[in-house]
N, C-alpha and C positions, 0 to 999 in steps of 0.2 A: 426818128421824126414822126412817123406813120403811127406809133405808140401814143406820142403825144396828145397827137390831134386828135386820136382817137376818143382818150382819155378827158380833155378839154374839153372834147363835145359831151362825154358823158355826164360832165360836173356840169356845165351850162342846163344840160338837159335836165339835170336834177333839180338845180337853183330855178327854174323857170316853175317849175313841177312843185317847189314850196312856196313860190311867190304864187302862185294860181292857188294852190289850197288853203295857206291862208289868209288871201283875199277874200277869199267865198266864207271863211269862216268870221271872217268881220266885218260883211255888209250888216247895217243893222236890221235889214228883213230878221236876221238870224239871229237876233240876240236874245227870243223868248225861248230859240231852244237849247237843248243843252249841246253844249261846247264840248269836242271830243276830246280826249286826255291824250295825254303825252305817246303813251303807248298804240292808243286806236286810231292817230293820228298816223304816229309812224308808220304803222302797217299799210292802211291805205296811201300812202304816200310812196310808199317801197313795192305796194302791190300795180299801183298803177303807172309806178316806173319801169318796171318788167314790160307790164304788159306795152307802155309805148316803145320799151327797148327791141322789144320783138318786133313789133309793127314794120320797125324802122330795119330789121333783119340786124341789129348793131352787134359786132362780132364780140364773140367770151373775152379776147383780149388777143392783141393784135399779135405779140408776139409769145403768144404762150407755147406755141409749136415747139421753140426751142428750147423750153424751161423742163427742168425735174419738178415734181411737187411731191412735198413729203406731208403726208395730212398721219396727224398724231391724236387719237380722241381712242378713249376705252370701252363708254357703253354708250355712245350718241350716236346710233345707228342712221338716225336721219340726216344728219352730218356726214355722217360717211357715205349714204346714196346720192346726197348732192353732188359732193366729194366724185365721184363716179362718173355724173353725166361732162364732168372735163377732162376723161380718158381722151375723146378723138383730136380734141384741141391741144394736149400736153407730150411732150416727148418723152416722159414716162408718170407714173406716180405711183408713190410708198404709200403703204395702211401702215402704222406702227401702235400700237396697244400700249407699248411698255414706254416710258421716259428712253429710257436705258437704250433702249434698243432703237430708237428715233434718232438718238445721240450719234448714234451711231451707223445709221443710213447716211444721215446728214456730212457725217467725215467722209463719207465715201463720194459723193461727189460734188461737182465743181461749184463754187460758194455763189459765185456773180451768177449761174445761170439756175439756183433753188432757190423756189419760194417753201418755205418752212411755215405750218399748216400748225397753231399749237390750241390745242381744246384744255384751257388752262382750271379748268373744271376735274380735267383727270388728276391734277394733284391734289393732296391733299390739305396742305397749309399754303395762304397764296405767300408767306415770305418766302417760303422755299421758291416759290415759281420767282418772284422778286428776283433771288441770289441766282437763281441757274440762268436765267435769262440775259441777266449783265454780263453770267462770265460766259455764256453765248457771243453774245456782243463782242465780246470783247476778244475774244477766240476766233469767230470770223466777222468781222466789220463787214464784207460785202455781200454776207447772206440778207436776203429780205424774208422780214420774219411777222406773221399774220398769227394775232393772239384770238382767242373767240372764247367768249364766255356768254351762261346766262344772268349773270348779274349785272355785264354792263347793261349802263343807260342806254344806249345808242350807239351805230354803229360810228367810228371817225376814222377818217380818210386821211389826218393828220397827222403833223411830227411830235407832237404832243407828249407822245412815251417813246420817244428815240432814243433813249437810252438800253428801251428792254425791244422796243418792237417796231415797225413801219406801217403800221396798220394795225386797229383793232373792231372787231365785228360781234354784235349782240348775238347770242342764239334764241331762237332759230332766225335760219337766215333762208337765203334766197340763192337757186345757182348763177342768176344775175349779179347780184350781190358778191359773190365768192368770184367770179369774172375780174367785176371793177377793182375789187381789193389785190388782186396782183398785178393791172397797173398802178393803180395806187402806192403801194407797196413796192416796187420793181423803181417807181420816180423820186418817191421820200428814201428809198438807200442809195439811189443816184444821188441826188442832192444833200444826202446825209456825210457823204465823202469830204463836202466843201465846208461844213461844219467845223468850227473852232475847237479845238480838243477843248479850251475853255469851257466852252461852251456846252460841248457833252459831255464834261462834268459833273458841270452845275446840274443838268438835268438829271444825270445820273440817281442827286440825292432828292429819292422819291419816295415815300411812306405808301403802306398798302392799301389808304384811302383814295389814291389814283386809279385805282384798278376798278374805282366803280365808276 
């Protein structure tokens, strides 16, 4: 319960945090200058949501104390420093370099209480990551599984690719950012349970054009 509301409060806070910036970017004072792009938008947006997350002391995630975290990435060193500062909040976490060897942290422990950390960057064809991910899926349904790439658009907090994932995150990210996405991620494979097998079917058949 104490997850949720945590969580609630953080998507409010976000939504109030895009209706403010852009309001401000379409008073018409502003319309001689230039308009910031999708990208320098985002950042400011994600920079000054930290920074009020902080203000606010608002916790990495409420129950991450009791979660594993398995973070998987080969040469994204900044990712893995991030990665790092949620050692005091996690009751453990895996570095894994190899697929292979990820695979295999991951059978080791218990599915409902790991959030799976995947820098999908480190493969090298994204259909492979496509195939391995479904029979992820499909191998353990109550792992919560966090994809991060720099090709996606943005980061989303949605069920969107429930098929491969519960969450997907742009690089570079934020250790606020890397927080909200295992609640995020922890609520969409809760609710992903009540999902119509139908239904996760259908979603299933997805082409590598989703992955941007």
């Amino acid at each position: 319960m104490n997850l949720s509301r945590s969580y609630e409060k953080s998507t409010s806070l976000l939504t109030l945090l895009y209706a403010s910036l852009f309001a401000r970017f379409s008073k018409s004072e502003t319309e001689a200058c230039d308009r910031p792009t999708n990208g320098s938008l985002t950042k400011r947006l994600m920079q000054t949501f930290d920074e009020k997350a902080t203000e606010a002391r608002h916790p990495i995630s409420p129950d991450c104390r009791n979660l594993d975290l398995v973070i998987m990435t080969s040469e994204n060193f900044d990712f893995r420093a991030q990665a790092t500062t949620l050692h005091p909040y996690a009751r453990s976490i895996s570095y894994c370099m190899d697929p292979a060897q990820a695979w295999m942290r991951v059978d080791q422990l218990e599915e409902e209480m790991t959030v799976f950390f995947i820098d999908i960057d480190t493969f090298e064809e994204t259909v492979n990551v496509v195939e391995k991910l479904l029979s992820l899926r499909q191998k353990k349904p109550s792992l919560s599984i966090v994809i991060l790439s720099r090709t996606f658009a943005r980061n989303d907090f949605s069920i969107v690719r429930q098929a491969i994932a519960d969450c997907s995150l742009k690089l570079p990210t934020t250790t606020m950012t890397l927080g909200l996405s295992i609640g995020a991620a922890r609520s969409n494979a809760r609710a992903r349970q009540y999902t119509t097998f139908e239904d996760f079917t259908n979603a299933s058949h997805m082409d590598t054009n989703q992955l941007t």
